[in-house]
C-alpha positions as CSV (number, residue, x, y, z in Angstrom):
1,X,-19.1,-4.9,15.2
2,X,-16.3,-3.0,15.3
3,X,-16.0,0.6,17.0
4,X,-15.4,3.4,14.6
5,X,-11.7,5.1,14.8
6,X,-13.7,8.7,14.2
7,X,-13.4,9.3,18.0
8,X,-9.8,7.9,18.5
9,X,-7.3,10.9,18.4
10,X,-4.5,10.2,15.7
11,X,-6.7,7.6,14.0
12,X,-7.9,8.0,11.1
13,X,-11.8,7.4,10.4
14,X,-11.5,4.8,8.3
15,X,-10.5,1.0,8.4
16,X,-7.9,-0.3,6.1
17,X,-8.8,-3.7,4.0
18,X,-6.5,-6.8,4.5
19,X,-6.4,-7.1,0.7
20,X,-6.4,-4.1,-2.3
21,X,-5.0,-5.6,-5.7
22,X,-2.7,-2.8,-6.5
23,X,0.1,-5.1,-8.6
24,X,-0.2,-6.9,-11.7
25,X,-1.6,-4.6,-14.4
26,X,-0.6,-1.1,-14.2
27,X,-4.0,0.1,-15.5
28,X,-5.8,-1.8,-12.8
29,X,-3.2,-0.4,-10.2
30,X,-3.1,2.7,-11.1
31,X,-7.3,3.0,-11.4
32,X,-7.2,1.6,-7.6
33,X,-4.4,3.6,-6.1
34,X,-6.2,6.7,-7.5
35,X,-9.4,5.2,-5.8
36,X,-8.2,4.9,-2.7
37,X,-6.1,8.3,-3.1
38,X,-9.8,9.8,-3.2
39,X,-11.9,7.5,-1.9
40,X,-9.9,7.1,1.6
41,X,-7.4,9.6,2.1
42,X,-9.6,12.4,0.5
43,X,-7.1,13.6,-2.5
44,X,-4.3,14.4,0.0
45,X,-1.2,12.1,-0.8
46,X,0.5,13.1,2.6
47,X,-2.5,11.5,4.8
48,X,-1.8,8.3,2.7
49,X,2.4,8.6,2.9
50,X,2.0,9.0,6.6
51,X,-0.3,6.4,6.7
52,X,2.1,3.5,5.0
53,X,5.1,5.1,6.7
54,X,3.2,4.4,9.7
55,X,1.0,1.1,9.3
56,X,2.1,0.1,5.8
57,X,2.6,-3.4,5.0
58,X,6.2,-4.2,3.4
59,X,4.3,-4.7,0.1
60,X,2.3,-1.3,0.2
61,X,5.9,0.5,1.1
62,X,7.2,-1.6,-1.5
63,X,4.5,-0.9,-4.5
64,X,2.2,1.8,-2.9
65,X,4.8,4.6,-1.3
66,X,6.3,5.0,-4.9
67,X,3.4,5.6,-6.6
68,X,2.1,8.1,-3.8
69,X,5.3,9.9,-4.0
70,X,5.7,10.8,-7.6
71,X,1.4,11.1,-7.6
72,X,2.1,13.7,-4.9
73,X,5.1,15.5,-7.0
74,X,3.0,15.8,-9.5
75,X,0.6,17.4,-8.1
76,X,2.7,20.0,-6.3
77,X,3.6,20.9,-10.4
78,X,0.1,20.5,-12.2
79,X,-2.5,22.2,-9.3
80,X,-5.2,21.0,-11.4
81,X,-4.4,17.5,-11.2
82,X,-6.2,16.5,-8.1
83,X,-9.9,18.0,-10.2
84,X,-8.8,15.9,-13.3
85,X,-8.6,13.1,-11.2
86,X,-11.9,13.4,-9.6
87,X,-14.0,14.3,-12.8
88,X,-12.3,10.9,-14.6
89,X,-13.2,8.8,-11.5
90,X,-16.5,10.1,-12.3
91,X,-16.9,10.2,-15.4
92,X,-15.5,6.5,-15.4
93,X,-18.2,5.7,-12.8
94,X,-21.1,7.0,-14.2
95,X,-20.3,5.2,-17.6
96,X,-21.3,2.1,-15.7
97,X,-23.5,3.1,-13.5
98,X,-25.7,4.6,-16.6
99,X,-25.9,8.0,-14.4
């Protein structure tokens, strides 16, 4: 079992998967980059630019940091954004979770 990073200082409390499929069809990568966005780095695009500027894999600075970037312009010009976001992710789940 592995030991949780939530007491490591400068780590962040969560581990990252060997494998996200975030090429391919830009509806599928765009639903999972605003997944993780959320889901892992809490709606905060800086967490996640820091994180693949620190750890990144070549493909993740190569596909991922581009997408983060103009996600996280975007929301410095559209504050709402970031809520939109969220209640689509929702909304999108509960469709087919029949909640």
């Amino acid at each position: 079992m592995k030991e949780s990073l939530a007491n490591v200082p400068g780590e962040a409390d969560f581990e990252a998967q060997e494998w996200v499929p975030t090429t391919g069809s830009k509806l599928v990568s765009d639903f999972a980059r605003t997944h993780i966005l959320l889901g892992i780095f809490d709606g905060d695009p800086d967490r996640w630019l820091e994180f693949i500027l620190r750890e990144g894999t070549p493909e993740e600075r190569e596909n991922d940091l581009p997408w983060v970037q103009a996600i996280r312009r975007r929301m410095v010009a559209d504050p709402g954004l970031l809520d939109r976001m969220r209640w689509l992710l929702r909304e999108w789940s509960a469709t087919f979770s029949g909640t």
